[in-house]
Every structure is written in structure tokens, then in C-alpha cells.
C-alpha positions as CSV (number, residue, x, y, z in Angstrom):
1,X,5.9,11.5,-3.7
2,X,7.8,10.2,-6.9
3,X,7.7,7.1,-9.3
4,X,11.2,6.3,-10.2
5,X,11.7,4.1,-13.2
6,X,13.7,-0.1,-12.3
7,X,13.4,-1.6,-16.1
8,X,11.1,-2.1,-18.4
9,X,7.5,-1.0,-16.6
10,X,9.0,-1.5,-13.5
11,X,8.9,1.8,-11.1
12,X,9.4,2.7,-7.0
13,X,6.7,4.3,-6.2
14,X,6.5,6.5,-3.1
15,X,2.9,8.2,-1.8
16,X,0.9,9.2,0.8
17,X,-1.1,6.6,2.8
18,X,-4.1,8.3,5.1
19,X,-6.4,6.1,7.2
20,X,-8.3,7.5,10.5
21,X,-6.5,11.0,9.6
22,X,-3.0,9.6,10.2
23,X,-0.9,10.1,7.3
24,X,2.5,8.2,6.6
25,X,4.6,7.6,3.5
26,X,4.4,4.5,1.9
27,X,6.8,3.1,-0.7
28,X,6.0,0.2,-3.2
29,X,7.2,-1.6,-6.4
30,X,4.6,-1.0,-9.4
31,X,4.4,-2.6,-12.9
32,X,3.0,0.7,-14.8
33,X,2.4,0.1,-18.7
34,X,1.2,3.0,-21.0
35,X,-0.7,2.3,-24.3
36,X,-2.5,5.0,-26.7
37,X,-5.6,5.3,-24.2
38,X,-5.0,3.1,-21.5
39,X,-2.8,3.3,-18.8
40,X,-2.6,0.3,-16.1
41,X,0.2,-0.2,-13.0
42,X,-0.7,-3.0,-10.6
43,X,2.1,-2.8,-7.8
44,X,3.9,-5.9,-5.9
45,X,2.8,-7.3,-2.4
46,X,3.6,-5.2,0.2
47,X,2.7,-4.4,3.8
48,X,1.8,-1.6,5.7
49,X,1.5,-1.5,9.8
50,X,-1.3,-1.0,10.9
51,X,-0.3,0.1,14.2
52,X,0.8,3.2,13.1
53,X,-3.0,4.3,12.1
54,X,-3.4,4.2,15.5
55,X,-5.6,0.5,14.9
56,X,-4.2,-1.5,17.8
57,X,-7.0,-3.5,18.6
58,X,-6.0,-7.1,19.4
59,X,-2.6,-6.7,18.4
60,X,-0.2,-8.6,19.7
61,X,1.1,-7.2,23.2
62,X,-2.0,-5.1,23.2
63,X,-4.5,-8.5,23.2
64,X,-6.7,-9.6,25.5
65,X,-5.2,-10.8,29.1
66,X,-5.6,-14.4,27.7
67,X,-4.5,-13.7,24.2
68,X,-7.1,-15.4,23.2
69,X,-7.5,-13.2,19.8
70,X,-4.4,-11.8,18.3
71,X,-4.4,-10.2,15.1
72,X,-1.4,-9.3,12.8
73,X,0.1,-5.9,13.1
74,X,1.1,-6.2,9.3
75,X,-1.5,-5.6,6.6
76,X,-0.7,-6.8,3.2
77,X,-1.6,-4.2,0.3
78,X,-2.0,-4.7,-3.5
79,X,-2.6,-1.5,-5.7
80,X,-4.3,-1.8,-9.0
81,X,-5.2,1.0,-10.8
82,X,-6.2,1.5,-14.7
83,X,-7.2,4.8,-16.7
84,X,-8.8,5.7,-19.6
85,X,-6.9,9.3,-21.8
86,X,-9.7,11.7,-22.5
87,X,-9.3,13.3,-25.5
């Protein structure tokens, strides 16, 4: 896990992801801004597979025999977070 500063409030940020017990690392492109008592980082779009939570269900190649449903593999993440400093 680290957050490696781009530019001005711009940061990689790499973490842990854990859904159904399956953990994988994740990396992402935050805007993370700092103020007296607030802190706020809101990251860019990105996507995570979902097929590698072990969610399979409809996915394409794993669909029904007629294909009839078909559901992205790709899930598309945004992470906002804000904090407030305790004294």
C-alpha cells in the first residue's frame, strides 16, 4: 500500500481491495487536498474485475446458453473520502 505524490494534489494510490474474502491490490489516481481540519481525496474513474472476486455470474462466456443476459466483467469505481482532524 503507498500513495505516491504526481503534482499538485495529485497522488497513485495503491490498496487493498476485499470483496467475498478475496483480496487483490488495486491501484488508482486520487486528487487528495489537506486544509487545517479537513482532509478530502476523491480519486479518478477506474475499474476493477469483477471476475476475480470470484462474481461470475452472467459474465460473458459464463452466460446463459442463449446469452440472453450478459453482464460486464468490468466494474467502474469512484472513491471519495473526507475527514475531519480531531484535536
Amino acid at each position: 500500500d503507498y500513495v505516491e505524490p504526481l503534482g499538485k494534489n495529485r497522488y497513485a494510490v495503491s490498496g487493498d481491495l476485499s470483496i467475498k474474502d478475496i483480496v487483490n491490490c488495486i491501484h488508482f489516481k486520487s486528487k487528495i487536498r489537506f486544509d487545517k481540519k479537513i482532509f478530502s481525496a476523491i480519486s479518478d474513474t477506474f475499474d476493477v474485475d469483477r471476475t476475480q472476486y470470484g462474481i461470475t455470474l452472467y459474465s460473458p462466456g459464463e452466460a446463459a446458453d442463449d446469452n440472453s443476459v450478459v453482464v460486464s466483467n468490468e466494474i467502474h469505481f469512484v472513491v471519495h473520502i473526507t475527514g475531519k482532524r480531531i484535536p
